[in-house]
Backbone as a printed PyTorch tensor [residue, N CA C, xyz], in Angstrom:
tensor([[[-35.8980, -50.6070,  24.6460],
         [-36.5130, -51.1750,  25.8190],
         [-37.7150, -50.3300,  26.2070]],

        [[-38.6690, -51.0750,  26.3300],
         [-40.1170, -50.4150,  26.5490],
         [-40.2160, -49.9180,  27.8620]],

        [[-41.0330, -49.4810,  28.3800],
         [-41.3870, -49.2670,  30.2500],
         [-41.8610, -50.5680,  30.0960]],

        [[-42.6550, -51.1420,  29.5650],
         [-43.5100, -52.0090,  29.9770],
         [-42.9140, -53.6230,  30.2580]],

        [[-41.3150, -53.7700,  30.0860],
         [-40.5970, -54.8960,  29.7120],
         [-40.6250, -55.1240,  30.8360]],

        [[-41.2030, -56.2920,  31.2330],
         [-41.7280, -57.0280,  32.7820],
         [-40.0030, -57.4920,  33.1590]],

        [[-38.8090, -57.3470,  32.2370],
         [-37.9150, -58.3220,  32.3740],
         [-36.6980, -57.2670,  32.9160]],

        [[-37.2500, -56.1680,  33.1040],
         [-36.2280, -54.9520,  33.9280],
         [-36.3100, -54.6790,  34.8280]],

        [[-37.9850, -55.2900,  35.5740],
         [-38.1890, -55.2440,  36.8600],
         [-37.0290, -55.8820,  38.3850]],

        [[-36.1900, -55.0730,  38.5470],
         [-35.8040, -55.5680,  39.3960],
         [-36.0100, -55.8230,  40.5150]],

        [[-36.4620, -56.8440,  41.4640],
         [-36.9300, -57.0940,  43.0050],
         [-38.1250, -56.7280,  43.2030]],

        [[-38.8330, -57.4810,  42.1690],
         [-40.5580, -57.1720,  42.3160],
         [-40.8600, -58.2470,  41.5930]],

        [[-42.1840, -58.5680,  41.9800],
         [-42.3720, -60.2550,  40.8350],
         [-43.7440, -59.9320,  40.9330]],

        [[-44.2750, -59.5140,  42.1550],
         [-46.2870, -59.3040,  41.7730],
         [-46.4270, -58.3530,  42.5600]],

        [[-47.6070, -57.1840,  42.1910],
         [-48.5810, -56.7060,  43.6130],
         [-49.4700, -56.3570,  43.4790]],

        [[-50.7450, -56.3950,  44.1580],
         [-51.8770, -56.5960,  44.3750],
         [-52.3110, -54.9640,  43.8850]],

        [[-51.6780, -54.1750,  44.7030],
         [-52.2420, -52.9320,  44.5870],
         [-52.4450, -52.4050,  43.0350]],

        [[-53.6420, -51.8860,  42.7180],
         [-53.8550, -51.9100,  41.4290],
         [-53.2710, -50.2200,  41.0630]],

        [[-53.1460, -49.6090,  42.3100],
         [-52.5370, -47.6550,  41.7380],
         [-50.7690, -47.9790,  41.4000]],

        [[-50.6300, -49.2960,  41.9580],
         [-48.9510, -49.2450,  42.0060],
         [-47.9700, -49.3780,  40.5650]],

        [[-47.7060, -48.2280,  40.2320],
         [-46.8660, -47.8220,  39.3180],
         [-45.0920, -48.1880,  39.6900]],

        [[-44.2710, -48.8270,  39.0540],
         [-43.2540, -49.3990,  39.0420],
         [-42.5140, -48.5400,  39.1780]],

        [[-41.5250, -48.3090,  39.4410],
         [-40.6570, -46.8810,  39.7760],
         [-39.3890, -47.6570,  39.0430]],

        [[-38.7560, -47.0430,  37.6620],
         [-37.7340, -47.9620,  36.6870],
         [-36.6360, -47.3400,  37.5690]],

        [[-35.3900, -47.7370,  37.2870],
         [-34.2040, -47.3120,  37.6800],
         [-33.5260, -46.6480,  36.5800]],

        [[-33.1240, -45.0620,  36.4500],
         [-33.0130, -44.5180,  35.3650],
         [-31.1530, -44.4100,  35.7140]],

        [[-31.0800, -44.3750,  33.9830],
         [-29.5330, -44.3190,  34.1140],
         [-28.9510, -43.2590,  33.9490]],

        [[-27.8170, -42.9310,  34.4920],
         [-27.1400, -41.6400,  35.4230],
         [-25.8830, -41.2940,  34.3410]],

        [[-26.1900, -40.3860,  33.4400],
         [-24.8620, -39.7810,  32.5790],
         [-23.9140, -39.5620,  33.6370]],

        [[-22.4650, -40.0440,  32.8970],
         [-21.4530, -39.8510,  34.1280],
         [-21.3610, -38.1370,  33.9260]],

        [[-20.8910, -37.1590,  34.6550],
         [-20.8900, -36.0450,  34.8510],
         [-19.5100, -35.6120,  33.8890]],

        [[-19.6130, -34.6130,  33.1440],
         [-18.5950, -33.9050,  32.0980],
         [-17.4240, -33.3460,  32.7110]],

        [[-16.2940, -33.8180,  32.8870],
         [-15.4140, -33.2400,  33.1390],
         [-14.6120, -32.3420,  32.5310]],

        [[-13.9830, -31.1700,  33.0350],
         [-13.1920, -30.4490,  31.7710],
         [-12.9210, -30.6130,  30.7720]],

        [[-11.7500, -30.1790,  29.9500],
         [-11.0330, -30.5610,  29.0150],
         [ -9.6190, -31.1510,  30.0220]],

        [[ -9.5750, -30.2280,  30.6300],
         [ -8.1380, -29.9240,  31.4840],
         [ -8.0740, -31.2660,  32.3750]],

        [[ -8.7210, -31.6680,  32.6530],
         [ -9.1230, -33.0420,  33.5590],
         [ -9.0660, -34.4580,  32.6620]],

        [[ -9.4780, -34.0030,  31.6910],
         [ -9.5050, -35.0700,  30.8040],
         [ -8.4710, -36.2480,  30.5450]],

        [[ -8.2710, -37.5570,  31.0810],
         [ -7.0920, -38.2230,  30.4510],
         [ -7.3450, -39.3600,  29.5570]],

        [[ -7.2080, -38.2280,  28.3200],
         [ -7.3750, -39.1070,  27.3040],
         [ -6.5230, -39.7090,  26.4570]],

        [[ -6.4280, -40.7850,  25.6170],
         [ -4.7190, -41.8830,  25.2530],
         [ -5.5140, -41.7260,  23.9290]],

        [[ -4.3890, -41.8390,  23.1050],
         [ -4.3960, -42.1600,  21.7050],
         [ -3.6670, -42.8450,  21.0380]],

        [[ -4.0290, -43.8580,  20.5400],
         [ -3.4900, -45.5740,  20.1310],
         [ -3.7470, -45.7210,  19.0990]],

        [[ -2.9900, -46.6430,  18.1420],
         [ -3.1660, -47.3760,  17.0510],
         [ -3.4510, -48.6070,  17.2490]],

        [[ -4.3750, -48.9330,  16.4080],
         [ -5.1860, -50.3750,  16.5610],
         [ -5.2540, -50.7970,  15.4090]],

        [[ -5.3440, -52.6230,  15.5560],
         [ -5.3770, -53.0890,  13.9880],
         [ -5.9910, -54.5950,  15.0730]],

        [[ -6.6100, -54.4240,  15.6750],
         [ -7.5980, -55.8100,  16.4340],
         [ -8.7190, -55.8020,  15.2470]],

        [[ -8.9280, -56.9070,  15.5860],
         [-10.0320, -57.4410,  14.5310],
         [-10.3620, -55.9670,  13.4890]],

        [[ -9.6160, -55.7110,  12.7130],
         [ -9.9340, -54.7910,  11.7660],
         [ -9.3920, -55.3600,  10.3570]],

        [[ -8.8220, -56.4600,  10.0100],
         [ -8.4580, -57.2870,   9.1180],
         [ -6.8750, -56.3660,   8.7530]],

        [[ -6.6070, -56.3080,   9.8000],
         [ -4.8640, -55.3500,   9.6540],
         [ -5.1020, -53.7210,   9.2380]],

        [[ -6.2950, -53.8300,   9.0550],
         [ -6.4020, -51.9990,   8.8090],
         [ -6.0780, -50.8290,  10.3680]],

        [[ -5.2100, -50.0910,  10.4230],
         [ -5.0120, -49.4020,  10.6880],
         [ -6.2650, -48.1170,  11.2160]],

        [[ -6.3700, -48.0630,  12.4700],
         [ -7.7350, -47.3220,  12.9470],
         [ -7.0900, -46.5080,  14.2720]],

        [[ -7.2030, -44.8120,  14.4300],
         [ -6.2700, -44.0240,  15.2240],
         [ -7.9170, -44.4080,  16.7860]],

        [[ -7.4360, -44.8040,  17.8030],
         [ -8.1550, -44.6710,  18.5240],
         [ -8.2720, -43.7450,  19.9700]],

        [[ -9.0440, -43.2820,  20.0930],
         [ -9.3740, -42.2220,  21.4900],
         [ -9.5760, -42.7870,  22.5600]],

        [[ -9.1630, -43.2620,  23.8120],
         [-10.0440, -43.6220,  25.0040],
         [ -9.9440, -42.6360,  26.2240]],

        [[-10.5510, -42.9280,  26.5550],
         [-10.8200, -42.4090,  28.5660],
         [-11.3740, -41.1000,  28.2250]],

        [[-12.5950, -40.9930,  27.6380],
         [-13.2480, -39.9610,  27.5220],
         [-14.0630, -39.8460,  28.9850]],

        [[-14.7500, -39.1380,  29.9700],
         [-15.3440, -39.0230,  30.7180],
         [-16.3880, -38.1340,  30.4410]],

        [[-17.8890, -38.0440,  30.0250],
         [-18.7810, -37.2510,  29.7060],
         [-20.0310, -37.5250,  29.3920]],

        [[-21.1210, -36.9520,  28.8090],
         [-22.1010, -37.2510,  27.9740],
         [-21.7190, -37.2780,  26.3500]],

        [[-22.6380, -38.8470,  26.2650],
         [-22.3730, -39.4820,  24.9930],
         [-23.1430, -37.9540,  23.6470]],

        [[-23.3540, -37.1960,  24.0320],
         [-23.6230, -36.2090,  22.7840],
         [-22.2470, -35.1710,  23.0130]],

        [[-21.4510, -34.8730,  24.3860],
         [-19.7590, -34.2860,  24.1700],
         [-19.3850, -35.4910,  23.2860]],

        [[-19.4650, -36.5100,  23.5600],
         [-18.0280, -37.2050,  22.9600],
         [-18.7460, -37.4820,  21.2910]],

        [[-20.1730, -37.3980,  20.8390],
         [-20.0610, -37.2320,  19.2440],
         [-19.6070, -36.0150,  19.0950]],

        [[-20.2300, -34.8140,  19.4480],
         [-19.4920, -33.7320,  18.9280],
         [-18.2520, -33.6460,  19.0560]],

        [[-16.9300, -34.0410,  19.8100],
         [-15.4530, -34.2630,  19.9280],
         [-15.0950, -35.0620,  18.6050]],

        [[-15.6660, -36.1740,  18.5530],
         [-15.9340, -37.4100,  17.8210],
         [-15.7050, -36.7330,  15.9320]],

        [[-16.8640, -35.9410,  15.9260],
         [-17.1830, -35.3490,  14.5430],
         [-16.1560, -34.1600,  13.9720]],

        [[-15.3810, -33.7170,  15.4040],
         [-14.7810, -32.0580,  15.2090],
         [-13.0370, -33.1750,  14.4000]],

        [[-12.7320, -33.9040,  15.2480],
         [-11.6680, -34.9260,  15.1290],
         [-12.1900, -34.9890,  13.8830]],

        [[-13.3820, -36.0780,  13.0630],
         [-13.3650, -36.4690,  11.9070],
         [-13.0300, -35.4700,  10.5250]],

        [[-13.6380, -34.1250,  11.0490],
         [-13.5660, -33.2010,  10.5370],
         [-12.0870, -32.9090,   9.9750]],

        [[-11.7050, -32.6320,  11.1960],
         [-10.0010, -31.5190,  11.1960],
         [ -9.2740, -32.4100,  10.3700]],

        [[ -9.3700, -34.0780,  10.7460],
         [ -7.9200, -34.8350,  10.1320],
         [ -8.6450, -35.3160,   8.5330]],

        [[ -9.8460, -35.1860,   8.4490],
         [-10.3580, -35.3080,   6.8800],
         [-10.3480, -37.1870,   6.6270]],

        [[-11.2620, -37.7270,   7.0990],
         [-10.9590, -39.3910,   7.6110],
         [-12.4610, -39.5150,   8.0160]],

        [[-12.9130, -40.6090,   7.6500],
         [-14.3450, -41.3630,   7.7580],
         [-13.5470, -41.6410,   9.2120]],

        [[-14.9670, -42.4170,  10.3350],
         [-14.7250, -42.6230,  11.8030],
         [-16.0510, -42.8790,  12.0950]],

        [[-16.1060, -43.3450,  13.5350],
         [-17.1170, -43.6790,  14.4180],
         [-16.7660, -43.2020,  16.0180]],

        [[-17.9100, -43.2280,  16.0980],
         [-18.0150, -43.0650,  18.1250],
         [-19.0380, -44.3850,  18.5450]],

        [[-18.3770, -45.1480,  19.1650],
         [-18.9650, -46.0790,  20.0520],
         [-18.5360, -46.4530,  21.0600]],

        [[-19.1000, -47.3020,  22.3470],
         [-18.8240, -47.9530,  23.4910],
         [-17.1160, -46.9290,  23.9800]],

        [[-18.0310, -45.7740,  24.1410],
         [-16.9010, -44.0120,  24.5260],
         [-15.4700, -44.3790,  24.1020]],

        [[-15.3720, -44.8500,  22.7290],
         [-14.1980, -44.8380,  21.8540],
         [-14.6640, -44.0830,  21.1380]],

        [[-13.7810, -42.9500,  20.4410],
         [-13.8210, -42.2890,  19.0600],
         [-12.4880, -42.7630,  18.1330]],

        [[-13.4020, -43.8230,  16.8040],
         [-12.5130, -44.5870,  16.0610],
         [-12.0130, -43.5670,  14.7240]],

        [[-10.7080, -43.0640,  14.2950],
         [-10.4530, -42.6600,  13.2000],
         [ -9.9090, -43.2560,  12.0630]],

        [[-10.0910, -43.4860,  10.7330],
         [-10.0050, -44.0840,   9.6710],
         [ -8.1940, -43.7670,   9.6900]],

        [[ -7.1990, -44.6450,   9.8460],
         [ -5.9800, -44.5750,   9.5690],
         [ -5.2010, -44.3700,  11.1640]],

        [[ -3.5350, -43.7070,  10.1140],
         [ -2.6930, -43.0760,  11.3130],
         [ -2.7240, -42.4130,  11.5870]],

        [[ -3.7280, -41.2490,  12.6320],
         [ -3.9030, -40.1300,  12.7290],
         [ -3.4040, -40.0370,  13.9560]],

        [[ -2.0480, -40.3690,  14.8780],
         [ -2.0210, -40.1770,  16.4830],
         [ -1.8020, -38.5630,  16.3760]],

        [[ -0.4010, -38.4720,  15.9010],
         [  0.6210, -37.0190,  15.4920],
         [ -0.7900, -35.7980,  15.6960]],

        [[ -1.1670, -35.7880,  14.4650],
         [ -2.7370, -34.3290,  14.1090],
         [ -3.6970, -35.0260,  15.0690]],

        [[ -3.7590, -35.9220,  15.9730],
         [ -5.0610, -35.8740,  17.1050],
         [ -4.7680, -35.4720,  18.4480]],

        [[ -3.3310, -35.9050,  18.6820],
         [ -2.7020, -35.5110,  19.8930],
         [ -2.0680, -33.5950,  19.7060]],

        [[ -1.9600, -33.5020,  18.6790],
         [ -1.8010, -31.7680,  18.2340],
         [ -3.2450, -30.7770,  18.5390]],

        [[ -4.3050, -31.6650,  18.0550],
         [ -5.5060, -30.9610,  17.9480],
         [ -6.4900, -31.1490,  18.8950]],

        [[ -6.2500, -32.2870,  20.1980],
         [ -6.7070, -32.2350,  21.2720],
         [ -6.1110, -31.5620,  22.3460]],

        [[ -4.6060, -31.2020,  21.8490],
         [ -3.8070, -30.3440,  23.4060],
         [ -4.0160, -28.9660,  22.8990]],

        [[ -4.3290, -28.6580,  21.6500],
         [ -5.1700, -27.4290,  21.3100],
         [ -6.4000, -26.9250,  21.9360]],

        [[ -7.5320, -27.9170,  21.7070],
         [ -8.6240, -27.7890,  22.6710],
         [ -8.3630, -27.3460,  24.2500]],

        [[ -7.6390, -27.7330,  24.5840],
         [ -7.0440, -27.5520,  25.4810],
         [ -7.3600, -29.3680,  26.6980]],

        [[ -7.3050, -30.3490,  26.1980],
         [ -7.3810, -31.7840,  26.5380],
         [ -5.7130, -31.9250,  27.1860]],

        [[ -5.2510, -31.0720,  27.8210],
         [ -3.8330, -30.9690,  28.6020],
         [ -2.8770, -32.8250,  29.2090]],

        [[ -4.5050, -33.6100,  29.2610],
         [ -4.0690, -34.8320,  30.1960],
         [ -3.6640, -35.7090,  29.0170]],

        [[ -3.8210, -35.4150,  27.7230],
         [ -4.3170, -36.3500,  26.5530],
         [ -2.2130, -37.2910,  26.5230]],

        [[ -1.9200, -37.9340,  26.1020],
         [ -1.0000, -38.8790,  25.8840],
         [ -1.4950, -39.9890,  24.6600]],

        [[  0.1280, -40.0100,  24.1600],
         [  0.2970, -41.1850,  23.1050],
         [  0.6040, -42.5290,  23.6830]],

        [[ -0.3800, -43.2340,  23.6790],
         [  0.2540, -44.4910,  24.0230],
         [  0.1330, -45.6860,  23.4460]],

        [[  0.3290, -46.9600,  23.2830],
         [  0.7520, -47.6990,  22.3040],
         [  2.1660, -47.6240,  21.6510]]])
């Protein structure tokens, strides 16, 4: 999305004044909470994945560059292709057991198995 996308303008349609610079509405990283604060669930999923088996992370609270690096340390430790998107971190298989071991390590205290 450009600055210049006339179609983000919210509650403005014309103005005359030729110095008047648009003031965008910038978006607000939610603020990083601990580890210790953290309540994060770890689930097995097989939704639209054609029955494949995918270990999933939710209720991350942070900036989207914590949750790749969390994202990558996970892909790492359990040895499994994965993704981070829409603040899910997806792992290739059954990994709850070694994610829920290696996040209450970090010290992620709130983390739970559920599913």
């Amino acid at each position: 999305m450009g600055k210049n996308n006339k179609n983000n303008r919210i509650g403005i349609v014309y103005s005359t004044d030729e110095s008047y610079e648009y003031q965008y509405e910038q978006e607000e990283e939610a603020e990083a909470l601990p580890p210790k604060q953290q309540k994060l669930r770890v689930l097995l999923d097989r939704k639209k994945r054609q029955g494949k088996e995918v270990t999933l992370i939710t209720g991350f609270v942070g900036s989207e560059a914590d949750l790749n690096e969390l994202g990558k340390k996970l892909k790492t430790k359990c040895g499994v292709g994965g993704s981070v998107k829409d603040g899910e971190i997806l792992l290739q298989g059954d990994h709850r057991d070694k994610v829920l071991q290696l996040l209450l390590a970090e010290g992620y205290t709130g983390t739970k198995k559920a599913g």
